[in-house]
LUMNU-324819 format. One line per 5 residues: their letters; for each residue x, y, z of N, C-alpha, C. Coordinates in pm, whole numbers. Each point is the difference from the previous one (the first is absolute). Layout:
BEGIN
A	X:Y:Z:X:Y:Z:X:Y:Z; ...
This chain:
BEGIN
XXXXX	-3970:1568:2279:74:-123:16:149:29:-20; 49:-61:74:160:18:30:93:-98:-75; 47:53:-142:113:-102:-98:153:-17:81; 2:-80:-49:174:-8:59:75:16:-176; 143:2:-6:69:31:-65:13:-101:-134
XXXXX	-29:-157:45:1:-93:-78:-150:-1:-50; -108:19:32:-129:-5:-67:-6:95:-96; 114:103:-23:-29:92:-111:59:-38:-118; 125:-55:46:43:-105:-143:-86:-99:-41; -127:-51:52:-28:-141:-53:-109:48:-79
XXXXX	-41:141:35:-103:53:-154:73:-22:-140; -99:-59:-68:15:-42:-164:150:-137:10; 61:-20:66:50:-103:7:2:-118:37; -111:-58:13:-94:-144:10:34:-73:-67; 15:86:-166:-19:-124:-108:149:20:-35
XXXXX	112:32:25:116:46:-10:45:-184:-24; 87:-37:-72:54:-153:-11:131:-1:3; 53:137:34:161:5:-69:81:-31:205; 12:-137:38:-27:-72:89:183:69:74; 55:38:-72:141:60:0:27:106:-43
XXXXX	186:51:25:29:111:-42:34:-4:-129; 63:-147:-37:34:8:-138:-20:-129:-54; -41:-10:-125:-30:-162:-46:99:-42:-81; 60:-79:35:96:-93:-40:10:-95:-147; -123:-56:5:-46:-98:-107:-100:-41:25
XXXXX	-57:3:-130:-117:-49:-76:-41:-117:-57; -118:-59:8:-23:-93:-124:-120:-22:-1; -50:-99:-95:-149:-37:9:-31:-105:170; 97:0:111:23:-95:84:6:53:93; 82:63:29:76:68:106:8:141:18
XXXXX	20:113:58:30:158:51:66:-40:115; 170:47:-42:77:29:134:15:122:-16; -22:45:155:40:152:80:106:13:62; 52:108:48:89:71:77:-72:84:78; -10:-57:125:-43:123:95:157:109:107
XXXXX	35:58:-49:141:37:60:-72:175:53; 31:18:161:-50:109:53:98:-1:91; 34:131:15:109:51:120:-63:33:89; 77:28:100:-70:19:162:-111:144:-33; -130:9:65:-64:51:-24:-79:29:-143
XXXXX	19:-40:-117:-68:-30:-115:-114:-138:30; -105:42:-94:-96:-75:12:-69:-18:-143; -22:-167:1:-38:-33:-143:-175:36:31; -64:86:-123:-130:-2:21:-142:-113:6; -94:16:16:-93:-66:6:-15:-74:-107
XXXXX	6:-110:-21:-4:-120:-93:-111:-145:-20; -15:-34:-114:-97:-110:-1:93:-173:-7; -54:-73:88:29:-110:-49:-98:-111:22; -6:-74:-134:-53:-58:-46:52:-144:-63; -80:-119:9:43:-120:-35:118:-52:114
XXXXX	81:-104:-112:112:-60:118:113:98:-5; 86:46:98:122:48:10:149:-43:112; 35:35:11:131:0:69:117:106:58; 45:1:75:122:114:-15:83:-106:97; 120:73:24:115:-63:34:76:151:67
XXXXX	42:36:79:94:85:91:119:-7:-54; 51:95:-67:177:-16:-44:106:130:69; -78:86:45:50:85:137:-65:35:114; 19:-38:80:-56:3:130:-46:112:95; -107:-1:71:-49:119:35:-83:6:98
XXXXX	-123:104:-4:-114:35:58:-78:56:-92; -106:-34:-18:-132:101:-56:-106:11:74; -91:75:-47:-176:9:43:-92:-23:-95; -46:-83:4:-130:-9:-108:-124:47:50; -85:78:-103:-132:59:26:-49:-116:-80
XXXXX	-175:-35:15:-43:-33:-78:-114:138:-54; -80:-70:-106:-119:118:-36:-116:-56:134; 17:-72:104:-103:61:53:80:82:116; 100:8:22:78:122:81:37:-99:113; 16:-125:-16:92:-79:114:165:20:-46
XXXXX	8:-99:72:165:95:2:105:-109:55; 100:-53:-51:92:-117:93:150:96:-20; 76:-29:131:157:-40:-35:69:-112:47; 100:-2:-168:57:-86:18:157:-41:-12; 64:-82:66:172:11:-32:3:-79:-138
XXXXX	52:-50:-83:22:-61:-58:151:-6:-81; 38:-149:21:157:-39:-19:50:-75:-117; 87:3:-49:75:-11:-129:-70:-175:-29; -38:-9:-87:-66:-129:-50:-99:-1:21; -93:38:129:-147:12:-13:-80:-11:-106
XXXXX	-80:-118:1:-79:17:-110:-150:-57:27; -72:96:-51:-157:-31:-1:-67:-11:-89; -148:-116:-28:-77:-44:-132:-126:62:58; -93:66:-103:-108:-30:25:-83:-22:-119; -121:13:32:-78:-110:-127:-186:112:59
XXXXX	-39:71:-145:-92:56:41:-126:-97:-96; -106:-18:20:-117:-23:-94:-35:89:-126; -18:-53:-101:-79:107:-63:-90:62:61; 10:160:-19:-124:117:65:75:51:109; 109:-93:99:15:81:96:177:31:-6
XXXXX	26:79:99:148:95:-47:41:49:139; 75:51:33:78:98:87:71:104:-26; -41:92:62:81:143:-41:27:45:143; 123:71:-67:99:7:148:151:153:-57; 43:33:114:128:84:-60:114:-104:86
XXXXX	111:71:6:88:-1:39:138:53:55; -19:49:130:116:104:7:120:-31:82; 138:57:-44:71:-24:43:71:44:144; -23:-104:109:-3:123:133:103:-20:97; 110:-106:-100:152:-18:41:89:69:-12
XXXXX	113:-45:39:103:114:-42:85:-6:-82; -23:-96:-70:64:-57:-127:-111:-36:-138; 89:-33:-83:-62:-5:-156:-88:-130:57; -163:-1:-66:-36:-134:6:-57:-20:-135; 55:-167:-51:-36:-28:-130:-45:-145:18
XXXXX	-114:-4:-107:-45:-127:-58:-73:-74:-136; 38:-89:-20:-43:-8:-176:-132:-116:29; -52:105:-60:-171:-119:12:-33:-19:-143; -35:-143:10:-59:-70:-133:-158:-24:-40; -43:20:-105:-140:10:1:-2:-115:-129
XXXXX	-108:-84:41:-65:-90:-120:-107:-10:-45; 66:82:-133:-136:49:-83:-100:-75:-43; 69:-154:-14:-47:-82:-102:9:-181:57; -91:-31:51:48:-190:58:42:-37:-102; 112:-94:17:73:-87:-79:-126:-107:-74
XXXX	-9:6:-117:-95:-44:-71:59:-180:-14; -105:-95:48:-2:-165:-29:87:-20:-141; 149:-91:23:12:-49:-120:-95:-119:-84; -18:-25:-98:-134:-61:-67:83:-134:-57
């Protein structure tokens, strides 16, 4: 069977959560990231899980793999921003590479924790 280059990174990195290059802040609530990759750098295979977000703060091109070896590109422009919302049990794992010719960055937000009913 014939691997391609991205299926060899996604061994043992399934359960990987570190959703960025660098984490920003913490709390019992929230995980903000920094995903910042220069032309040709690529963030590895990653888990996400629950509700999240990111937002585009430099503009670009990437490729996303997923773990079953699909594959999108996409442009994406300064403010861009996307939600998604997973179930408990289920997740997405995916990389990200940079296949512009410029820096591409974005800060994605993760919520650890629903805002609990005031009583």
């Amino acid at each position: 069977m014939t691997t391609h280059a991205h299926e060899d990174h996604l061994e043992g990195e399934t359960h990987n959560r570190a959703v960025g290059t660098r984490m920003l802040f913490e709390n019992d609530r929230v995980r903000v990231w920094e995903i910042d990759l220069e032309p040709g750098e690529r963030a590895p295979f990653h888990r996400h899980e629950g509700d999240y977000f990111w937002t585009c703060v430099e503009p670009g091109a990437a490729r996303s793999h997923t773990g079953t070896g699909r594959f999108q590109v996409q442009q994406y422009a300064v403010g861009q921003t996307s939600y998604f919302s997973y179930p408990e049990g289920e997740f997405l794992v995916h990389d990200l590479e940079n296949i512009g010719a410029g820096r591409l960055r974005f800060v994605t937000v993760e919520l650890v924790e629903p805002r609990r009913a005031e009583t």
